[in-house]
Backbone as a ProteinNet text record, in pm:
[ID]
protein_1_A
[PRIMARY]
XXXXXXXXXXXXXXXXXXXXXXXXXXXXXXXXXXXXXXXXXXXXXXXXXXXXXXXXXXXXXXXXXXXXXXXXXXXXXXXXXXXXXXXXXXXXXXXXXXXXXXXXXXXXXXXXXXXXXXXXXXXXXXXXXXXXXXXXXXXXXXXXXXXXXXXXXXXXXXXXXXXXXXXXXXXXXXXXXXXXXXXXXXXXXXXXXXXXXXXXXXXXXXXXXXXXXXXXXXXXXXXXXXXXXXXXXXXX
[TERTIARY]
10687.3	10574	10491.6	10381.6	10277	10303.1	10309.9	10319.2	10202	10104.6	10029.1	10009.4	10098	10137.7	10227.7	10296.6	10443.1	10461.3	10369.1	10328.1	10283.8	10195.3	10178.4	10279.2	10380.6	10492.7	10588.5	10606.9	10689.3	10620.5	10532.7	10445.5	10464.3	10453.5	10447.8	10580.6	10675.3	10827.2	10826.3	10833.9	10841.4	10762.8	10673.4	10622.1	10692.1	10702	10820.6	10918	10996.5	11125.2	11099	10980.3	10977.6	10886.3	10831.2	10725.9	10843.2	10923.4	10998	11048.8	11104.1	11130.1	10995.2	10867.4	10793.2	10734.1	10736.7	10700.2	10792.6	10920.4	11074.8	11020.5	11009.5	10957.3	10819.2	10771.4	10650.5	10661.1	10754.1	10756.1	10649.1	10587.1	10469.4	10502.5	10347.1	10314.2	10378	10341.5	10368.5	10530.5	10598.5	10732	10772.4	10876.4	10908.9	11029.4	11047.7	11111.6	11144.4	11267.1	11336.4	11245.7	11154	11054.6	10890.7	10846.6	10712.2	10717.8	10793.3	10870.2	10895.1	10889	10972.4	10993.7	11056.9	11119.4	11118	11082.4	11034.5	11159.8	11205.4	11301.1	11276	11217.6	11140.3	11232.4	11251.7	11313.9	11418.3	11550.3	11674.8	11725.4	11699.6	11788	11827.3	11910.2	11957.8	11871.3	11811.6	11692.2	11597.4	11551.2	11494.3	11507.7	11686.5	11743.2	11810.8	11799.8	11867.2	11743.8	11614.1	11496.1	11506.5	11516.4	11498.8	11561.6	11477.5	11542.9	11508.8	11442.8	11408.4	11500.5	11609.9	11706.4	11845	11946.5	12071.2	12134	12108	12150.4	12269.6	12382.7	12433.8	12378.3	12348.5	12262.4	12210.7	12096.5	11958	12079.9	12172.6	12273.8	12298.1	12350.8	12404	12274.3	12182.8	12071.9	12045.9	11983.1	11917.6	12065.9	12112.3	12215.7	12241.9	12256	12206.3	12099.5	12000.5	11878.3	11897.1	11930.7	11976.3	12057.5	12160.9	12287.5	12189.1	12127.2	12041.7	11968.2	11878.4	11788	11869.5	11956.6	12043.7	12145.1	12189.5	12189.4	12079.8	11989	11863.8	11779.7	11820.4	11748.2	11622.3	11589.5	11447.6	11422.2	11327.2	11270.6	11290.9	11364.2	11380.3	11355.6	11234.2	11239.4	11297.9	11354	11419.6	11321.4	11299.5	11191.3	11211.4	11227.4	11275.7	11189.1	11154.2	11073.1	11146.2	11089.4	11203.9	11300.3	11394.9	11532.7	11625.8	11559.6	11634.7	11585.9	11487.4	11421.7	11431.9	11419.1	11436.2	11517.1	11488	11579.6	11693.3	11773.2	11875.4	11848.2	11982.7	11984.8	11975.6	11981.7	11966	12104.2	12057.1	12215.6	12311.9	12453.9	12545.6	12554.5	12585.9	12593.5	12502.5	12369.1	12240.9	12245.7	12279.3	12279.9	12364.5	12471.5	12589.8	12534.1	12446.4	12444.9	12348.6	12282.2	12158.7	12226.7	12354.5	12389.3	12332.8	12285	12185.4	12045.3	12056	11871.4	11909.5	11798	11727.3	11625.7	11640.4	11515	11383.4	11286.2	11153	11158.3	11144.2	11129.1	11001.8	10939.4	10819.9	10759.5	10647.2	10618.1	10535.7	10452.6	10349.6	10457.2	10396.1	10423	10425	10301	10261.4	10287.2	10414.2	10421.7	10266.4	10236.3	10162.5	10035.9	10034.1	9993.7	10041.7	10153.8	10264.1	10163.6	10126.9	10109.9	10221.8	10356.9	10473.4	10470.7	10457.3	10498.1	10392.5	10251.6	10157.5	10179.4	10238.7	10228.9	10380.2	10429.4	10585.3	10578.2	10483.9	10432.3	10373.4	10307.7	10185.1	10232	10365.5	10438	10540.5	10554.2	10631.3	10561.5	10413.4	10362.9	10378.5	10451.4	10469.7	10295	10282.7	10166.7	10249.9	10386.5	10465.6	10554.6	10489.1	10556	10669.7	10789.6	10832.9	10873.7	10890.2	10897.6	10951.7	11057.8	11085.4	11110.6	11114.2	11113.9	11158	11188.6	11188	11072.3	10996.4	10959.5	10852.3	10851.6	10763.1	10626.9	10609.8	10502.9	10419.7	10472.1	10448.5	10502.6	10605.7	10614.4	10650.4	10571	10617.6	10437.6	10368.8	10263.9	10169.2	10194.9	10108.5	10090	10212.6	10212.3	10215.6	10173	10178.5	10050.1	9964.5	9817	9749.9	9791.7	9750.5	9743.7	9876.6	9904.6	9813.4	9802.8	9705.1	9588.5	9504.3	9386.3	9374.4	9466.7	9443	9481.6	9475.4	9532	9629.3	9762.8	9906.4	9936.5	9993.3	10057.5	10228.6	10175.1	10300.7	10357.3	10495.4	10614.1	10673.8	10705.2	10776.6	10894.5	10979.3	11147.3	11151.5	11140.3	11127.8	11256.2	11365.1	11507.9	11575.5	11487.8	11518.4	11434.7	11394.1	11317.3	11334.8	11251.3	11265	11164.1	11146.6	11066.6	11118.4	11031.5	11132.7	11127.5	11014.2	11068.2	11013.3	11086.1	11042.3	10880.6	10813	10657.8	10601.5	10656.2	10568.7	10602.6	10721.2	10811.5	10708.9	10690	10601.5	10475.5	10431.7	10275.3	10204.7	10311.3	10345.9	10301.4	10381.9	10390.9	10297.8	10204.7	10147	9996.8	9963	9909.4	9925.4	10019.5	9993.2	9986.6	10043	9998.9	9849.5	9756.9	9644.8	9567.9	9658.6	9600.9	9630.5	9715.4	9701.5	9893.7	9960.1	10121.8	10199	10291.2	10408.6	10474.7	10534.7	10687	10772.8	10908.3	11062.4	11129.9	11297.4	11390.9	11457.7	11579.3	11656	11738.3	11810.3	11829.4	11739.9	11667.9	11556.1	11508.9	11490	11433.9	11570.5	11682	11757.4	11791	11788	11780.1	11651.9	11585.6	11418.6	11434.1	11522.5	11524.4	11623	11727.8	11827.1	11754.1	11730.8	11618.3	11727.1	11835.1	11904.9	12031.8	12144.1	12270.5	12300	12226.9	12284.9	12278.6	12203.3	12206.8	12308.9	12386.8	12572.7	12588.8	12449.1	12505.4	12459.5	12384.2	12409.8	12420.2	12529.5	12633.3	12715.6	12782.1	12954.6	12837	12791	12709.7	12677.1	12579.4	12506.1	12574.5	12676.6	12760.9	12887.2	12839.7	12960.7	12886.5	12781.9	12690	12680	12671.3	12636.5	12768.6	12823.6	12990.7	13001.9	12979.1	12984.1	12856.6	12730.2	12639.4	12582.2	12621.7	12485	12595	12657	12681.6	12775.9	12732.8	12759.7	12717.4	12644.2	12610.7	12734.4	12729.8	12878.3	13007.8	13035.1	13168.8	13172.3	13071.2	13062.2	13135.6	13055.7	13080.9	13250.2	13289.9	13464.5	13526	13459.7	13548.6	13576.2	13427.8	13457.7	13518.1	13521.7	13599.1	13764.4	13769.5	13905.3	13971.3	13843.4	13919.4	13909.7	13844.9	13818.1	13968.4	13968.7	14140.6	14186.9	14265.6	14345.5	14349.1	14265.3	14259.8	14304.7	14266.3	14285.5	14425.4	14535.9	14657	14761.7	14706.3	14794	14806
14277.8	14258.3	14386.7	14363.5	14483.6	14571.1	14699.1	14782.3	14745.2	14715.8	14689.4	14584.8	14464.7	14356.5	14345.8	14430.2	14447.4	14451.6	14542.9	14559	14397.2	14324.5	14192.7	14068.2	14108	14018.6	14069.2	14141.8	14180.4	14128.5	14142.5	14067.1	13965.1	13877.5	13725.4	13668.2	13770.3	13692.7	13722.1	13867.4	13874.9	13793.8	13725.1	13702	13484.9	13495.7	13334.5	13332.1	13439.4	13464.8	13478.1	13484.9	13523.8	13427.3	13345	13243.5	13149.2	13043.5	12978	12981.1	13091.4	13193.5	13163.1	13215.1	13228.2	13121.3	12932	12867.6	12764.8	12842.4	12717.1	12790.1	12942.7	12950.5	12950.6	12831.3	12772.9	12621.6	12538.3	12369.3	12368.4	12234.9	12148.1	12133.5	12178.9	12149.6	11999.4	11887.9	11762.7	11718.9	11815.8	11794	11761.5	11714.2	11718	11873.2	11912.3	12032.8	11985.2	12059.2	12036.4	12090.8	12164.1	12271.7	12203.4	12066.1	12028.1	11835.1	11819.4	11659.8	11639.1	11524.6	11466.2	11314	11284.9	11118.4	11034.1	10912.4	10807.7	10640.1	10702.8	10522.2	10375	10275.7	10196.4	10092.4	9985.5	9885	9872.1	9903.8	9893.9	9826.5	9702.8	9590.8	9504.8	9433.2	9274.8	9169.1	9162.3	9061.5	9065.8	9205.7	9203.5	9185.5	9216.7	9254.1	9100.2	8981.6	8876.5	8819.6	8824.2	8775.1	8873.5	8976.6	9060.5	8965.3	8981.6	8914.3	8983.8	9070	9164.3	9243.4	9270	9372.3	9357.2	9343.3	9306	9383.6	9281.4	9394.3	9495.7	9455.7	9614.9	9717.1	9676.9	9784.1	9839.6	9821.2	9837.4	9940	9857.5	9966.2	10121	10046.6	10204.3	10290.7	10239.4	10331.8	10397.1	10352.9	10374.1	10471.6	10457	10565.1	10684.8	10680.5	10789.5	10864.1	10796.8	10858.3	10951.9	10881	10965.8	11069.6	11067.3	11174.2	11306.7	11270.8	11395	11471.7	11381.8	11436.8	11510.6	11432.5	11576.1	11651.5	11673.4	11782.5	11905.3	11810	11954	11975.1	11928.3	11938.4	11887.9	11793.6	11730.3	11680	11696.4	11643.9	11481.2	11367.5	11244.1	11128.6	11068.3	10980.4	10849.4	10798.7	10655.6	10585.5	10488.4	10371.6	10248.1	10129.5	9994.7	9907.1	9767.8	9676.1	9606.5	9569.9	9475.5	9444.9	9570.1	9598.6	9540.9	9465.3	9391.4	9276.3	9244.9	9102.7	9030.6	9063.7	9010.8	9063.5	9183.2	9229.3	9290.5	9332.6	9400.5	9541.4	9607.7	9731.6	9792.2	9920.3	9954.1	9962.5	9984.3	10000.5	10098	10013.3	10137.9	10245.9	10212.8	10286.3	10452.8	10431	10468.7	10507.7	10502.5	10545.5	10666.3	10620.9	10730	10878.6	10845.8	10939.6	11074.7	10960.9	11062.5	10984.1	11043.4	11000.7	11062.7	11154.8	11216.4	11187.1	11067.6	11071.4	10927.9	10869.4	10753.8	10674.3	10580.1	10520.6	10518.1	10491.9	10499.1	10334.7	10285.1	10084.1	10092.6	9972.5	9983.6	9777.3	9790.8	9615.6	9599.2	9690.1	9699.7	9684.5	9638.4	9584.4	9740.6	9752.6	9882.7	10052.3	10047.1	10147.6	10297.9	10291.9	10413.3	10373.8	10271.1	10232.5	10240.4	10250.4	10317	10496.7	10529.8	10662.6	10740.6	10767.3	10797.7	10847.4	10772.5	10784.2	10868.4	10887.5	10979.1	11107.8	11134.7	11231.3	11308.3	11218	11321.5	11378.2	11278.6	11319.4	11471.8	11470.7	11584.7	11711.2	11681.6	11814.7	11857	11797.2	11819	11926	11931.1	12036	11977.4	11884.2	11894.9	11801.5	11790	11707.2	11623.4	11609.9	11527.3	11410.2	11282	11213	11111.1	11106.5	11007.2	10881.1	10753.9	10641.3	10515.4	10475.4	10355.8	10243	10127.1	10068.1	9876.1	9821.6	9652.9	9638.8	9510.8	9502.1	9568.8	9564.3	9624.1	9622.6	9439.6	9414.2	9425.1	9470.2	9446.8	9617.9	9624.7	9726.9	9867.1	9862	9986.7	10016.2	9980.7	9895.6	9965.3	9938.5	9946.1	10101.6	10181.9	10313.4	10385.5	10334.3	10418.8	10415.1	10318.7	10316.3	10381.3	10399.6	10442.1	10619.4	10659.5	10805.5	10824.9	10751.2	10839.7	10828	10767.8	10768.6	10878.6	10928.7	11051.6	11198.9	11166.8	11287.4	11348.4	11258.1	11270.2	11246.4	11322.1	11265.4	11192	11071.3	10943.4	10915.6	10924.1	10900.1	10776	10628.4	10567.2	10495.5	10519.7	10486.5	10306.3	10272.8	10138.2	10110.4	10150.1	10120.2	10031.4	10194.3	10171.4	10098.6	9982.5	9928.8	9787.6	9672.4	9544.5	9440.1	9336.6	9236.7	9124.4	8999.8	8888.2	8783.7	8830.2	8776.4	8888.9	8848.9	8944	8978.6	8882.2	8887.3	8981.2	8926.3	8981.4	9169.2	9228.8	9317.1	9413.8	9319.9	9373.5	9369.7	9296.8	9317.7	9419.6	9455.5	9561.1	9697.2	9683.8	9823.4	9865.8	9730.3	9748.6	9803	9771.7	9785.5	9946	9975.9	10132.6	10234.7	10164.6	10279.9	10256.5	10160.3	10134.8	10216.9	10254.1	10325.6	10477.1	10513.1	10644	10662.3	10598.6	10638.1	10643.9	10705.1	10798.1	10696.3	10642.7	10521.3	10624.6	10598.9	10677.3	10608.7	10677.6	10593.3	10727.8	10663.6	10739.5	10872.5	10823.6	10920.5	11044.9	10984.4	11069.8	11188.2	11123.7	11210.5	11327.1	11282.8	11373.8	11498.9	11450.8	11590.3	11663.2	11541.2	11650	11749.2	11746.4	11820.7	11940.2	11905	12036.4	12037.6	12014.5	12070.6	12148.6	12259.9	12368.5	12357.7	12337.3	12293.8	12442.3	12564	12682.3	12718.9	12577.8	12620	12591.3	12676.6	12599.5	12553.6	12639.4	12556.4	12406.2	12369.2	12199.4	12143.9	12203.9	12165.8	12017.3	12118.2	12001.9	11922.3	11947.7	11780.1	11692.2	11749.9	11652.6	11550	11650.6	11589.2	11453.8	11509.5	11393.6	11324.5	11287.7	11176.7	11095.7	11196.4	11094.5	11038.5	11083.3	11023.2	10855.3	10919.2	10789.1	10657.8	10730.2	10628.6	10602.8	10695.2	10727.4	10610.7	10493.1	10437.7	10500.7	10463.3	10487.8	10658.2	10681.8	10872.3	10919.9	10838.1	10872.8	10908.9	10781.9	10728.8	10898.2	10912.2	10984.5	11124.9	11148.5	11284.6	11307.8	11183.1	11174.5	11195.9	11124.9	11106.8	11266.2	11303.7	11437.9	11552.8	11530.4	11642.3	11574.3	11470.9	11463.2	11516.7	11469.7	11517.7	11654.1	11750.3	11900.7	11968.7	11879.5	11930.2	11916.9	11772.3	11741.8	11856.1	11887.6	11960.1	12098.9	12138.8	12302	12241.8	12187.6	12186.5	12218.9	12169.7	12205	12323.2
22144.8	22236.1	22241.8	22233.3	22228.9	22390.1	22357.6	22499.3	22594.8	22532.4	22721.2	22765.9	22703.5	22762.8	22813.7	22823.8	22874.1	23046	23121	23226	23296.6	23270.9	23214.4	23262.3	23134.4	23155	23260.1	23277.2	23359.6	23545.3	23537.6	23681.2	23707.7	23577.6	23559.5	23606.2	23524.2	23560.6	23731.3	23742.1	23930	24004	23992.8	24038.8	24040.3	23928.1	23880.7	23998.4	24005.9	24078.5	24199.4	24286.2	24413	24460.1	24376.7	24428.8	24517.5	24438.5	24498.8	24609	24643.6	24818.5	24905.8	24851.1	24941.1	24996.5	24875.1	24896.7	25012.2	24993.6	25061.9	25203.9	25224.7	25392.8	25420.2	25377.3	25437.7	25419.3	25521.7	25511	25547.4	25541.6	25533.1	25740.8	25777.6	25947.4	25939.3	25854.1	25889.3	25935.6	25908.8	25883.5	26028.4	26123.4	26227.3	26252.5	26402.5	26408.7	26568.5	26581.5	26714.7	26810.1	26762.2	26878.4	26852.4	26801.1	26794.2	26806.6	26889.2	26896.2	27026.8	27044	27194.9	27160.7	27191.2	27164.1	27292.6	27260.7	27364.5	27325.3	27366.6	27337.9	27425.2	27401.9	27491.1	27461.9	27590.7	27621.9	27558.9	27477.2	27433.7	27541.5	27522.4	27643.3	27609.8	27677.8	27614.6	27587.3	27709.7	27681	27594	27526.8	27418.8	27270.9	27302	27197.7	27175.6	27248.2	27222.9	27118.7	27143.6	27009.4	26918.9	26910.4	26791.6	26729.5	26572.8	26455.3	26288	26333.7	26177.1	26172.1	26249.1	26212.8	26309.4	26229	26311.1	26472.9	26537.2	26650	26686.2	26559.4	26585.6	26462.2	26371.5	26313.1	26418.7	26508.4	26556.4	26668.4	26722	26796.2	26734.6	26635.6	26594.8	26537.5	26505.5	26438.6	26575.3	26695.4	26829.1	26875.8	26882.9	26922.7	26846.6	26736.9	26627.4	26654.3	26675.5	26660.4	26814	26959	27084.5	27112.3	26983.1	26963.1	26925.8	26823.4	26716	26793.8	26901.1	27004.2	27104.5	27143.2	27252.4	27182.1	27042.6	26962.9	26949.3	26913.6	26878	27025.4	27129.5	27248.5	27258.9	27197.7	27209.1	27321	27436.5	27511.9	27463.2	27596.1	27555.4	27702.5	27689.6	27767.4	27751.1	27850.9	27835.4	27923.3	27905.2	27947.6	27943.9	28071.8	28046.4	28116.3	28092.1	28149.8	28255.1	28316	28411.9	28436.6	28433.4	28408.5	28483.2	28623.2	28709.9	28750.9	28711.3	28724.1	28601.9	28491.9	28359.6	28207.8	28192.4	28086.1	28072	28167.2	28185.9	28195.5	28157.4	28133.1	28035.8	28014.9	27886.4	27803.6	27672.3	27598.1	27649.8	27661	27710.5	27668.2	27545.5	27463.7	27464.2	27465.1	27494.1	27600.8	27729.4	27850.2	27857.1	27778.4	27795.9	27712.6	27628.9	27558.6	27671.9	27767.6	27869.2	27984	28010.1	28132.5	28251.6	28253.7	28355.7	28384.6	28290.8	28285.1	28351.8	28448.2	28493.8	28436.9	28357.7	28308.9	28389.8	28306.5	28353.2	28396.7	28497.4	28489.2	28517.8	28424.2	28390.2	28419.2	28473.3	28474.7	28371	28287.9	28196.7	28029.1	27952.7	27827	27734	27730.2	27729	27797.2	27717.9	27837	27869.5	27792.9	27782.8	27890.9	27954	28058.2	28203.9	28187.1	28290.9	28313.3	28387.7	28401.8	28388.6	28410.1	28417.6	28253.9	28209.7	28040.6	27967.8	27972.3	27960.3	27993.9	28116.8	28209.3	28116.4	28126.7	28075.6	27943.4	27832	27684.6	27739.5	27812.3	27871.4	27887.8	27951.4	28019.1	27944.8	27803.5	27697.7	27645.9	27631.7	27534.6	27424.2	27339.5	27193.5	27161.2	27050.3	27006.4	26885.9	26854.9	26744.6	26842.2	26865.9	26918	26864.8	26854.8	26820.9	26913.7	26890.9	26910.1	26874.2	26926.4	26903.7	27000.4	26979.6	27074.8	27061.2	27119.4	27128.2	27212.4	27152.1	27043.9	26973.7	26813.4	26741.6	26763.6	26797.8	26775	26932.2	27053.6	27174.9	27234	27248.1	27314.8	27238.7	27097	27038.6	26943.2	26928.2	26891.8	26988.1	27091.5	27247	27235.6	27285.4	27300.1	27191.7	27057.7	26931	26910.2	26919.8	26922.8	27049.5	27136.1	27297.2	27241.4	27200	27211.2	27080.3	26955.4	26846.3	26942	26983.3	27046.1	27131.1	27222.8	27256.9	27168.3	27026.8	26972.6	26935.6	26946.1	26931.9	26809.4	26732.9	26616.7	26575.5	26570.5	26614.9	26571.6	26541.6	26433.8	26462.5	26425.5	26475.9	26379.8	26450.2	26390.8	26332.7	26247.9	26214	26259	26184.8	26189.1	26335.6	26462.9	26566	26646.6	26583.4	26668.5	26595.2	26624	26570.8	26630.5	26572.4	26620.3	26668.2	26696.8	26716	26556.5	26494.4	26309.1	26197.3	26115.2	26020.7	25997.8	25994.6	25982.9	26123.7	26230.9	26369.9	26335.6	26278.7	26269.8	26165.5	26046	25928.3	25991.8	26000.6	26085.5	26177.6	26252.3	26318.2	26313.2	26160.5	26112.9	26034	25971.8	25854.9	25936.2	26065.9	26165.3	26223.2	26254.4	26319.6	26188.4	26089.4	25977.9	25938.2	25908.8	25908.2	26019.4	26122.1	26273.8	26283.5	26121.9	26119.7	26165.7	26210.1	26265.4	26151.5	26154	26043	26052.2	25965.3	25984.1	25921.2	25980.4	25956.6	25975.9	25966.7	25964.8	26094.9	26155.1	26243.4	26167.9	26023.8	26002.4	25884.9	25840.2	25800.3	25962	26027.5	26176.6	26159.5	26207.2	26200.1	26116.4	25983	25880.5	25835.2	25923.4	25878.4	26045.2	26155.7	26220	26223.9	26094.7	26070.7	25966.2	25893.8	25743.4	25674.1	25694.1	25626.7	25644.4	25566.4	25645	25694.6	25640.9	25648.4	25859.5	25869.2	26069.9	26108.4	26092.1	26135.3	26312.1	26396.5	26521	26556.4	26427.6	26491.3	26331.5	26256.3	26164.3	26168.1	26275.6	26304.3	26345.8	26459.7	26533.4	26416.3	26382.7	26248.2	26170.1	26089.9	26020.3	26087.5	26244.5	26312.9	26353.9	26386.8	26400.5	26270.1	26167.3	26003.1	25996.1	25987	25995.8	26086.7	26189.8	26299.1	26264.4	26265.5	26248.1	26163.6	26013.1	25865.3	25766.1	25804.8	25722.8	25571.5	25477	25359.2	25334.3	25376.9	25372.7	25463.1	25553.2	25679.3	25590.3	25547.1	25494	25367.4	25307.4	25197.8	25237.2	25359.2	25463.7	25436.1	25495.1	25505.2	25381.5	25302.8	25175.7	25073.9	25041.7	25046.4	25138.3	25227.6	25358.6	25256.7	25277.1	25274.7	25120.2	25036	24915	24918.8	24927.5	24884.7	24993.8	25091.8	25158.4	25111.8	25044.6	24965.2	24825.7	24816.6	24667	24729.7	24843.9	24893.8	24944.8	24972.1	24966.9	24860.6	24788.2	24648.2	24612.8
[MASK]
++++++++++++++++++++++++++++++++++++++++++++++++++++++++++++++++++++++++++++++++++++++++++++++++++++++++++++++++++++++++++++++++++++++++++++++++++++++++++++++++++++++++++++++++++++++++++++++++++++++++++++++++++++++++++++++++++++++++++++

């Protein structure tokens, strides 16, 4: 190589080797983060959950509980919110309750919650501008407050998984609708590892991994299977 290209190449490579670094600590603003989020879980009740029909209701269980574990792991600001919780739909999921046993649902007579003043006001005093959302039903009570909050400027994430319709079409329609309106569609556990992003954050490690375990299905089962073999192998 000619000597005063040398100076040259040598830039080029440092510069190869240090790009990658500089580009991994700068994620994309769009990304979700335990510190630019707050989560809204709407009507998880029986009565809603007896029409759901786009998604099995213990799926829709265990996803919606997943998704509540992750949030009081990473400390996300989390409202619970229910419709006619004693005149018509019950309570909320046990399951779900237990996880914010300190918290009191919001009971709400409006469809819409984001018509509820209650539910505006608490988005408000969150500070975040990354809302997430899920809710029964898609097409009625998740729909309502996902179009309500982009209109004032919110940027709206909503959990398909954790949420459902009463048919597959009302469910798809739904969705095909708030994304046409500008809203993020996700899944429960996508939310979750886009909020540890690094396994290298070991203090919400164990959590993570014991939620995927319990509720990530086949990623769960995977969790176990390797834990168990790499012991098995460190015994010998």
């Amino acid at each position: 190589m000619e000597t005063r290209l040398r100076p040259i190449f040598a830039a080029a490579v440092a510069l190869l080797a240090v790009a990658p670094n500089a580009l991994a600590q700068k994620p994309s603003a769009r990304l979700l983060t335990p510190q630019n989020s707050a989560l809204i879980l709407i009507d998880h009740q029986p009565q809603m959950a007896f029409a759901t029909r786009s998604i099995d209701i213990v799926e829709l269980r265990n996803n919606v509980t997943g998704l509540a574990k992750a949030a009081k792991v990473f400390g996300v600001p989390t409202l619970l919110t229910t419709v006619a919780e004693k005149s018509f739909s019950g309570p909320l999921f046990p399951e779900l309750k237990a996880v914010f046993a300190e918290q009191t649902p919001i009971d709400r007579t409006t469809m819409n919650a984001w018509e509820d003043e209650r539910i505006p006001q608490w988005v408000a005093g969150t500070g975040r501008k990354k809302i997430i959302i899920a809710a029964l039903w898609t097409e009625v009570c998740l729909i309502g407050p996902v179009l309500s909050a982009l209109e004032e400027g919110y940027e709206v994430y909503f959990v398909a998984d954790a949420s459902g319709g009463v048919s597959d079409e009302a469910h798809a329609m739904a969705i095909e609708r708030m994304i046409q309106a500008g809203a993020v569609p996700t899944t429960w556990l996508q939310v979750m590892l886009e909020w540890q992003r690094d396994w290298a954050r070991q203090e919400t490690y164990d959590a993570v991994t014991g939620i995927a375990k319990e509720h990530g299905g086949g990623y769960g089962l995977g969790i176990i299977y390797a834990k168990d073999m790499f012991g098995a192998q460190e015994g010998h």
